[in-house]
N, C-alpha and C positions, 0 to 999 in steps of 0.2 A: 801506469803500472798496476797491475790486480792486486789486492791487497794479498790476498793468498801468496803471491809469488814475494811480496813483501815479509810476511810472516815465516815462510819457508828459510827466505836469503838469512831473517835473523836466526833462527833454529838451527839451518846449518850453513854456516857459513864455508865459503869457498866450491860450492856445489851445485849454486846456479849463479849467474850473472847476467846482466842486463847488455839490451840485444840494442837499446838505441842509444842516442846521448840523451834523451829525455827519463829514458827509464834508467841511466845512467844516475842523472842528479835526485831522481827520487831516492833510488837506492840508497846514494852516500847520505841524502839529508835524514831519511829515517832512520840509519846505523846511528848515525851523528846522535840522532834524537834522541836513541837508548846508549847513550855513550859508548858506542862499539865499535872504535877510533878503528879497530883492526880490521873487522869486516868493512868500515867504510874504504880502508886505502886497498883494502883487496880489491875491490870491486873497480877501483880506478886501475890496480894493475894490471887484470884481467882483461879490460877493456881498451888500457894504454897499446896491450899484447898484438890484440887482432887488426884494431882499428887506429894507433897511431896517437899523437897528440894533435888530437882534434879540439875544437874549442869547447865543447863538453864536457870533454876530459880537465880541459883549464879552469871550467867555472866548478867542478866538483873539487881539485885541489884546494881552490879558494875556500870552499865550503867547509872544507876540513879545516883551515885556519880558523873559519869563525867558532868551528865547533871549537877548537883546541883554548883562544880566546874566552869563551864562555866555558870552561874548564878551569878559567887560569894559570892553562900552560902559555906561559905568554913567549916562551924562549920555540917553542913550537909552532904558534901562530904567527911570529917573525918570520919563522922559515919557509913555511907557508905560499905567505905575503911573498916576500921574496921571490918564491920559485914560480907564483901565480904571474906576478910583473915581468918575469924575463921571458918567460915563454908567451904572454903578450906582446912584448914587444918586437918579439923575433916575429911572430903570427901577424901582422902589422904594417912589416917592412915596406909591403905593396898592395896595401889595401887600408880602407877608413876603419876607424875603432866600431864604430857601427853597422860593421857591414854582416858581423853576426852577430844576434842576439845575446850568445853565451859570455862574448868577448865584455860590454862594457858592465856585465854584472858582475863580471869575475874581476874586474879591476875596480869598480866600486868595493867589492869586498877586501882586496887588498889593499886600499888605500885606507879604506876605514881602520883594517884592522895595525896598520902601522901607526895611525895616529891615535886608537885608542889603548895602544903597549904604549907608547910614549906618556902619553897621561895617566897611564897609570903606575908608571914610574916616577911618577912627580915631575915630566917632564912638558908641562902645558903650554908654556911657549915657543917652546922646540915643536908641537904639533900643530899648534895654530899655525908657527911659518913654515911648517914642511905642506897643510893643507893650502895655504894659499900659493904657492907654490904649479900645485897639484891643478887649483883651478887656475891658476892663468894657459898651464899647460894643457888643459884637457876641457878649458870653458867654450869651445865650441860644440863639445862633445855632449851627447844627454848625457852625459856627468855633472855638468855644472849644477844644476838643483841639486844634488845627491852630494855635492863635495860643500856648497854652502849649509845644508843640513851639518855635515859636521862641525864645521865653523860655525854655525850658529850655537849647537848643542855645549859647546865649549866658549862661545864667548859673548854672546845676545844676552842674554838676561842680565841687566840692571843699564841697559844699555839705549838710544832713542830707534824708537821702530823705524825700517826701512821703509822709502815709498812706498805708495799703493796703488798701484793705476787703476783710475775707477772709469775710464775714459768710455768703456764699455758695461753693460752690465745685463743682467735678466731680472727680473721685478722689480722691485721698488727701486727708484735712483737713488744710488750711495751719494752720500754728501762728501767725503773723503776724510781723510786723516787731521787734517787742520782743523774741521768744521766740528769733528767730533772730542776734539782737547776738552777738556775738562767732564768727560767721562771716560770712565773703564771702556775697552773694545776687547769684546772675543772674537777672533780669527777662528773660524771654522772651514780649512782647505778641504775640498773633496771632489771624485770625479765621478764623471756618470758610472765609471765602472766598476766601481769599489764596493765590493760588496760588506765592507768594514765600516765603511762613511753612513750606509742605510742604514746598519745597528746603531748609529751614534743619534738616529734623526731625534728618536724619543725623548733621548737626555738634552739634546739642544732644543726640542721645544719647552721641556722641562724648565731649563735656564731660561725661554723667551717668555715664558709663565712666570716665574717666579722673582727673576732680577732684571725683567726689564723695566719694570714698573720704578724699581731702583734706583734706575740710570744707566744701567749696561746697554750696550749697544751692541748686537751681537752681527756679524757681517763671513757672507758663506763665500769666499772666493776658489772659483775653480778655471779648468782652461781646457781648452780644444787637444785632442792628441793623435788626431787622424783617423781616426776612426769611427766607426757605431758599434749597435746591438752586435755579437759574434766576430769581431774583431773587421768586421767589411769598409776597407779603406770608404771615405767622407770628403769631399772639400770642405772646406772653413762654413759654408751656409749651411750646407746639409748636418754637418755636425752639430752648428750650434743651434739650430732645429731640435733637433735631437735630444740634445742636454735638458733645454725647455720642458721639451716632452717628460724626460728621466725628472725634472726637478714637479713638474706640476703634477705627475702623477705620485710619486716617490716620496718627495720632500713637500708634501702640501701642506703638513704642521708647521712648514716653515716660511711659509709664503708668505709674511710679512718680513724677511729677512732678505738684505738685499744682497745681490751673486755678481761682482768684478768678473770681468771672462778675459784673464790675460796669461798669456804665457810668461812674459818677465814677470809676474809678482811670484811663478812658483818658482822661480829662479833665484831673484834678492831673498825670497822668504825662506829656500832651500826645502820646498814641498814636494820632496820625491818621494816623500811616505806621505797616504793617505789613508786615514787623518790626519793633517797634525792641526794640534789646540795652539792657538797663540795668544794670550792675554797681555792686555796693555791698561798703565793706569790711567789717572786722568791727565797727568802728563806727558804720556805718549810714550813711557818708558816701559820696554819689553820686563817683562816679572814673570813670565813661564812661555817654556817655550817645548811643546812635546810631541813630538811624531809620534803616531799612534791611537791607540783608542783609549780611553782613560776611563776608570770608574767614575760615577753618577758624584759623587760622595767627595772625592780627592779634587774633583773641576769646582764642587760648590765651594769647599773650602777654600780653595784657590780665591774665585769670583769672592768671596764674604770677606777676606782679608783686602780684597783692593778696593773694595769697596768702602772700606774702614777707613782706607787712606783720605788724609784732608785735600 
């Protein structure tokens, strides 16, 4: 969507609306953005008008939960959620969750946001088992990573880190989780195509300067997604060709750091955001666990404190 026509929709609202389901969820995400709860659900009714309940129209409802969520209306991101879920599963009846795009982001958002109202109601148990739940139901689905992300966010930390499969890798050979006990291990998830994980390169070689010499052991695992360069379907070789490529031209401050290539570790580890930082002590006991990209400053602190540890 043109930014112009973006600027417009906020200025006046009700007076232009979006002509696809792509420029659909811009829309509602930029209202969202300036908290403009009103022009975001216009724009879904507008669009619900001409064009029906399409799965675009479902992942921008969802979107309005999260914003509602991050608002702190949390009696409004319920309802959300709720309305995001039923009209999934009617949408569903005769077809896989993945068979559009819009469909399992829009129920990743509904799930999130029903278990992080629960928690934030003081109800933490109650969302751990409504997520696991959620994944035995939907763990065939590219949900699974995305629904142990939750699970992890709420109950990994102080806990012993999940496998690792190192069975595979690209540069250095990983020695594995056992071999590494008795030191600190940073997790650093990323994929060739995140353009969040290459702002992160500087600060992880930063850490491979500074606290390896320490004892940390810093370890970059990522995994095949079907694709390359401009989203052009890949088999598994030509992919992980590919990555190589993306990692030795990309990541070459990091080439001493060795890269697991498995799809189940971003699954057990719940890597559906990229980055996420996983530190472990020298016990093998998870102590942060964060999707996302994190200041230089808050990761050292982190790493200085486990390092501390006897």
């Amino acid at each position: 969507m043109h930014r112009a026509w973006v600027l417009a929709a906020l200025l006046l609202p009700g007076l232009l609306h979006a002509s696809s389901g792509d420029d659909l969820i811009t829309a509602v995400r930029t209202a969202l953005a300036y908290n403009n709860f009103a022009l975001a659900e216009n724009e879904i009714a507008a669009y619900r008008t001409h064009s029906g309940i399409t799965p675009a129209v479902i992942e921008a409802i969802s979107w309005v939960g999260r914003g509602a969520l991050g608002a702190h209306n949390l009696p409004k991101a319920q309802s959300c959620a709720e309305e995001t879920r039923k009209l999934i599963l009617d949408a569903i009846k005769n077809k896989p969750l993945d068979s559009d795009r819009h469909l399992p982001l829009a129920l990743g958002n509904a799930i999130e946001i029903q278990a992080e109202v629960m928690a934030a109601e003081g109800r933490r148990n109650e969302a751990l088992t409504f997520l696991t739940h959620e994944r035995e139901t939907w763990g065939k689905t590219s949900l699974r990573a995305r629904i142990q992300k939750n699970i992890n966010l709420l109950s990994l930390e102080g806990k012993p880190a999940p496998p690792l499969d190192v069975s595979h890798w690209l540069g250095p050979k990983p020695a594995g989780l056992a071999a590494w006990r008795g030191h600190p291990v940073l997790l650093f998830f990323w994929a060739h195509w995140c353009a969040d994980c290459k702002s992160e390169v500087p600060d992880i070689a930063r850490m491979i300067a500074e606290y390896q010499p320490q004892g940390l052991v810093i370890v970059g695992p990522t995994q095949r997604y079907g694709y390359v360069a401009q989203g052009q379907d890949a088999d598994p070789a030509t992919e992980l060709r590919y990555i190589d490529a993306v990692r030795r031209e990309l990541y070459t401050p990091l080439a001493s750091m060795p890269v697991p290539v498995s799809e189940e570790n971003f699954r057990a580890w719940g890597a559906s955001t990229t980055p996420t930082l996983v530190l472990l002590d020298r016990k093998g006991i998870v102590r942060m666990y964060h999707p996302g990209v994190m200041p230089y400053a808050e990761l050292a602190a982190q790493v200085q404190a486990v390092l501390k540890r006897p």
